[in-house]
C-alpha positions in Angstrom: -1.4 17.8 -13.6 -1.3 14.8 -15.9 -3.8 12.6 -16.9 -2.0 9.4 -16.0 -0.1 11.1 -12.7 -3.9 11.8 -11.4 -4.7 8.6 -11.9 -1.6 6.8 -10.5 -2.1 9.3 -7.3 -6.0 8.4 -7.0 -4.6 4.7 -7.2 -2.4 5.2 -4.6 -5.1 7.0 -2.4 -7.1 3.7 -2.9 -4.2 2.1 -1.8 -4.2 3.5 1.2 -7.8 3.5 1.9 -8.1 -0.1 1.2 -5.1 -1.1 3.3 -6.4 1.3 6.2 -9.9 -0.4 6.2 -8.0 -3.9 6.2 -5.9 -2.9 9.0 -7.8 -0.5 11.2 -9.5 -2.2 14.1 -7.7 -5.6 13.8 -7.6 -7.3 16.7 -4.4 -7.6 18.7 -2.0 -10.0 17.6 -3.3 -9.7 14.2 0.2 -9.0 12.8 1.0 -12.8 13.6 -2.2 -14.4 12.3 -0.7 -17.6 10.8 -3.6 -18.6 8.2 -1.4 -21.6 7.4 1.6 -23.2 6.3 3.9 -20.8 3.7 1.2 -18.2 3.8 2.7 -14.5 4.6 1.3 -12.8 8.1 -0.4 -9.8 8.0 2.8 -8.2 9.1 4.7 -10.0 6.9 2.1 -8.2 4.1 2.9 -4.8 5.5 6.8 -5.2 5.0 6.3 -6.5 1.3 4.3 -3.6 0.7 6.6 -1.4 2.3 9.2 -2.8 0.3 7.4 -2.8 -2.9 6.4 0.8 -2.1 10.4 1.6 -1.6 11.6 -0.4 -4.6 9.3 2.2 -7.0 10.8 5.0 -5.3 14.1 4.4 -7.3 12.0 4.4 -10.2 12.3 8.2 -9.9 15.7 7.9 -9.9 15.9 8.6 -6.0 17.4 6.9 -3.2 15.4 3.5 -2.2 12.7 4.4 1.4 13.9 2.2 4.3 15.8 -1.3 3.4 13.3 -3.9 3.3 12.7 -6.1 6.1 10.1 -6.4 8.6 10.3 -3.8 11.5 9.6 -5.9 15.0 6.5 -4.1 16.0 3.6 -4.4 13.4 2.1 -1.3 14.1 5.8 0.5 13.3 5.5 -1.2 10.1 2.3 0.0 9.1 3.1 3.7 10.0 6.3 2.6 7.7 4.2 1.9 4.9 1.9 5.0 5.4 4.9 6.9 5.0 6.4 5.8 2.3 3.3 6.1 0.4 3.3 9.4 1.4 6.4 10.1 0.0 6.0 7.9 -3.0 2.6 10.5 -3.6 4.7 13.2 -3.0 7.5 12.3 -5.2 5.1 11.2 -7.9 3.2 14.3 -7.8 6.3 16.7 -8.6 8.2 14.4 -10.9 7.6 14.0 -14.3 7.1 10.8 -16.1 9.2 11.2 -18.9 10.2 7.5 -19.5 8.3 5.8 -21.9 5.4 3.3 -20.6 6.2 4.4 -16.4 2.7 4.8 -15.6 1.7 1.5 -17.1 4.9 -0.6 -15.7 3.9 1.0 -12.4 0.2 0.6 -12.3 0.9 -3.2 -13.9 3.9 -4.5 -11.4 4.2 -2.4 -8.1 1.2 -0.7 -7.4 -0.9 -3.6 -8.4 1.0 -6.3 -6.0 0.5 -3.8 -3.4 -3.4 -3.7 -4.2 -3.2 -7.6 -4.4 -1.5 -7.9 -1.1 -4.5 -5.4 0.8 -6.7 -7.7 -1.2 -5.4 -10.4 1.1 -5.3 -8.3 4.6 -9.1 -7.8 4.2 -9.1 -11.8 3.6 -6.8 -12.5 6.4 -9.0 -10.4 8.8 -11.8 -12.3 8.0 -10.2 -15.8 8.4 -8.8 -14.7 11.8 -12.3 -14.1 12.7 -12.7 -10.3 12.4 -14.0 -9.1 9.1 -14.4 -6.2 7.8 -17.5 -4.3 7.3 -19.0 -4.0 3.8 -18.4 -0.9 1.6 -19.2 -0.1 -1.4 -16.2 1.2 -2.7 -17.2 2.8 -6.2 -18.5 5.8 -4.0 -15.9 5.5 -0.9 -14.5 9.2 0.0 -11.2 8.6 -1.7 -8.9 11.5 -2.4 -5.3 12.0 -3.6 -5.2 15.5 -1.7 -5.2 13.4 1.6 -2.3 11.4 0.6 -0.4 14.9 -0.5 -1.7 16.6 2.2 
């Protein structure tokens, strides 16, 4: 596989692993933690993700993932975003990045908003009075095969 594809796909794994430790265990009515005024919920997060997640998707020249918006229930927008992750892993993997510069406009625009925005999660959960534990990530069992599995 390509150098940069292995890297964009063990991005995307960290993605997910960072987002999963940000949202697994939250306490109920997390979704709808208001931290303040103007400052997106934690579902609100998920949806731009998802969206964000869908938007690249086209970059392969396929059809956009589910139109953006924010599904009622946060938990059905999570397993949204898990799946279009998926997919966006899976699409990545067998595609081949032809156009000049992709990997770089991807890893500078979409993927790193998304990593910004489970940047904030992890914040949000500790503001709303439920951090998360401490990792240290640089040796976290991260794995692209999970995501393509």
């Amino acid at each position: 596989m390509h150098e940069r594809r292995e890297l964009l796909l063990h991005f995307l794994a960290t993605l997910d692993y960072r987002t999963s430790k940000a949202l697994d265990g939250a306490p109920a009515g997390f979704g709808d933690f208001q931290a303040g005024e103007g400052v997106r919920t934690p579902a609100e997060l998920v949806a731009h993700m998802s969206s964000l997640l869908s938007y690249t998707l086209v970059s392969f020249g396929g059809a956009a993932g589910d139109p953006p918006g924010r599904s009622a229930d946060f938990h059905a927008e999570i397993a949204r975003f898990q799946q279009l992750l998926r997919r966006l892993a899976s699409t990545l993997a067998a595609s081949p990045l032809q156009q000049e510069g992709l990997a770089e406009q991807l890893l500078q625009g979409p993927f790193s908003d998304a990593m910004t925005h489970a940047g904030q999660l992890a914040l949000l959960r500790r503001l709303a009075g439920s951090p998360i534990s401490a990792e240290n990530f640089f040796v976290a069992p991260i794995s692209a095969q999970k995501l393509l599995a």
